[in-house]
N, C-alpha and C positions, 0 to 999 in steps of 0.2 A: 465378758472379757473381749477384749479386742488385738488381732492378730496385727504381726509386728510391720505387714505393709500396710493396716489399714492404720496404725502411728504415723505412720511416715507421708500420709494423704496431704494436701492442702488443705482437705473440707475438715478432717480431724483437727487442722492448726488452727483452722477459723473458727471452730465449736471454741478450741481450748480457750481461744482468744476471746471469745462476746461472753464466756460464762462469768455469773456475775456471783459468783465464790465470796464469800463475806472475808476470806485471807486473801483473797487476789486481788493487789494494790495496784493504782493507777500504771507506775513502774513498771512492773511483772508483763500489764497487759499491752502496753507499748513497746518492750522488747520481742513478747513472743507474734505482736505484727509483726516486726521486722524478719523475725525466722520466717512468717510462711510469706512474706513480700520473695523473700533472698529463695524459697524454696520451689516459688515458682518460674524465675527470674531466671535461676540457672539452668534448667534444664531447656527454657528457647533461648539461651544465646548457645547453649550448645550443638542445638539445632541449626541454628543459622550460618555459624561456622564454618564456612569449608575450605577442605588445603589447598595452598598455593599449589600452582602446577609451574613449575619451571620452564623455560622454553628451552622447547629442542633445539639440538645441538644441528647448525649447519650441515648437510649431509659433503663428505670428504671427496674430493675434485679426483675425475676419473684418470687414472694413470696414463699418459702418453710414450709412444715408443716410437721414435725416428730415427735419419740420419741427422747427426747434428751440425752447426753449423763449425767450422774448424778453418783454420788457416795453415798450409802446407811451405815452409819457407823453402824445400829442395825438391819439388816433385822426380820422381823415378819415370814416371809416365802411366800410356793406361797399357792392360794386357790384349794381347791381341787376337786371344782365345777368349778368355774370361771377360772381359771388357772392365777390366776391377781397375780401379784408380789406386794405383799404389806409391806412397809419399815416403821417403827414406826420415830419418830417425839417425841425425846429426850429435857426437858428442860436444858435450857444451855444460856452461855452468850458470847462465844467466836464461830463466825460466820464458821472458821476452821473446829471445830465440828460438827455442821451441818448437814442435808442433802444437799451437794450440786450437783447442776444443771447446766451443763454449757452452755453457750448462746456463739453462735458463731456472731463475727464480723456482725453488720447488721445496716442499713439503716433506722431511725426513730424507735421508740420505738417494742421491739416483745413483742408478748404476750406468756405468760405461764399458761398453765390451768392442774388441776390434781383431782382429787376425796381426801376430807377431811374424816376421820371417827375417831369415837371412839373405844377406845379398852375395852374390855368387858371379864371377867374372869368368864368363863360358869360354870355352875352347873347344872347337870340334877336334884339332888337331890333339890336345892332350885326352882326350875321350876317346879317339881311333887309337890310340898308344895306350892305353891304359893305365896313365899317368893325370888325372884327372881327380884322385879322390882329396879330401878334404872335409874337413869337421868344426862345424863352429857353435861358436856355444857366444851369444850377444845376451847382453845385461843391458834394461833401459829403464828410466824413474817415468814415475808420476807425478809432477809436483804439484803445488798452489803458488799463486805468483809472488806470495812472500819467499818463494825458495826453501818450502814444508815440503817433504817427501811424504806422498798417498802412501803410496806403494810400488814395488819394482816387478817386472816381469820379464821372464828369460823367454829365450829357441834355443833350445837345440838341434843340430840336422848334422847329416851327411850330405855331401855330394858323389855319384861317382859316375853316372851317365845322365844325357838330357831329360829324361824322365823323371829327374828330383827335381825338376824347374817345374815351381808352379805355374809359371806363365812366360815366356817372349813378351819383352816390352816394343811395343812401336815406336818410330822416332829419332832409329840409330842410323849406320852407317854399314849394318851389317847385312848378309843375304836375305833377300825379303823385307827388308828396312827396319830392321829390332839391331835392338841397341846389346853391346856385348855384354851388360851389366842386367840381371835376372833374380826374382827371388826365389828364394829353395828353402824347404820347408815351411811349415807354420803351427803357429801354435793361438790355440783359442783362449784370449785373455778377458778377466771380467775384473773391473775397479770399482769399488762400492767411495761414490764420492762424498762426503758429508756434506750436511744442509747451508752449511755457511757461504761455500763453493759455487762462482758461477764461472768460474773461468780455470780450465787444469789444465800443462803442458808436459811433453814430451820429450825427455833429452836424454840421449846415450851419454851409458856410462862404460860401459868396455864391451873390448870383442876379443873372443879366444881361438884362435887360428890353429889347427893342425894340420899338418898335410905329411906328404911322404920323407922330403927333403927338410922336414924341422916344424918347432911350431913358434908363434910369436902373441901377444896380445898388444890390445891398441886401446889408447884413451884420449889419445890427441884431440884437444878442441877442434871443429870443425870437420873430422872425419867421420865418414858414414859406420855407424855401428849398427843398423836393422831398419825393414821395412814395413810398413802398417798400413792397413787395408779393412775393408770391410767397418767403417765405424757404425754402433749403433748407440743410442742412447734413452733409457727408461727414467719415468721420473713422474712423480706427482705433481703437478701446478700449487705451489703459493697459491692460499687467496689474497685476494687485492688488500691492499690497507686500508683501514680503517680512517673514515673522512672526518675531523675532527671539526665540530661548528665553529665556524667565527663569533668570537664574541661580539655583542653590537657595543 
């Protein structure tokens, strides 16, 4: 008797094949070549076979984080403690005018972050009188230069003595040579920009005034609604484009 791996052999299919069986016709012995040809056939090309390996995937451009580079149309000036460069934040409705920020080429959404504040018109004389206080509350967009709103970002603050002033600006007319116009409070803002985006700007959209003697709000184009400072910006690099051959 013969076991069911030693059927399934080559040398079993070459016996089967050369036996010279007085029933086994030319036909018969030519087909069951073919079996042990094919049965030895397949298992070396199975052998020889091996998987593609796909190529690895580019490794992803390390993230960068700077000042960026930006255009200020109203500078405020710089602080004269802090040495912050601080840029006011004009209402307006054409994205052009702006503060803008440019976003280099990058890789899923960068983010932009900056310090929000309000502008504050000091008095020593209403601070020794105690007639000094005031509360604002400034609202400003994010846009893209099609005039698409990112997103908005508020301050809120008090004033009521010099110590809500983040900083004396240089530059004025005032004692010591600071200018009478100061920012007061701040607020820490972050704008996640999308990947399409290589250019966003900055324009006020209102300011809410209160003070002792009444309160008012302001939207007027061209007046100052908040000041901005501290710009930083994150972001992955684009990779380069792909060089396409010239056809000859």
């Amino acid at each position: 008797m013969f076991s069911l791996r030693s059927l399934r052999s080559p040398r079993f299919l070459l016996v089967l094949v050369t036996a010279r069986a007085p029933y086994y016709t030319e036909r018969m012995r030519c087909a069951s070549a073919c079996l042990v040809a094919l049965a030895i056939a397949v298992p070396a090309f199975a052998q020889a076979r091996k998987p593609v390996k796909k190529p690895a995937a580019p490794p992803a451009a390390a993230a960068k984080k700077g000042v960026p580079d930006m255009t200020c149309p109203t500078p405020l000036g710089i602080g004269v403690k802090t040495h912050i460069s601080f840029c006011e934040v004009m209402a307006g409705r054409d994205p052009s005018a702006g503060v803008l920020v440019q976003v280099p080429a990058h890789k899923g959404p960068a983010t932009l972050t900056f310090d929000l504040h309000n502008l504050h018109l000091y008095s020593e004389e209403q601070v020794k009188a105690h007639r000094a206080y005031a509360r604002y509350t400034a609202t400003i967009g994010v846009l893209t230069m099609d005039n698409t709103l990112i997103s908005r970002a508020v301050v809120q603050s008090e004033f009521r003595v010099a110590g809500d002033l983040v900083d004396r600006v240089g530059g004025g007319a005032g004692p010591g040579g600071v200018k009478a116009v100061a920012p007061t409070g701040s607020e820490a803002i972050t704008i996640t920009i999308p990947e399409a985006e290589t250019q966003v700007s900055l324009l006020g959209e209102k300011l809410a005034v209160e003070r002792a003697d009444g309160a008012a709000t302001y939207t007027q184009t061209g007046r100052p609604i908040a000041v901005v400072s501290n710009f930083m910006l994150e972001y992955r690099p684009a990779p380069p484009p792909k060089v396409v051959p010239k056809k000859k």
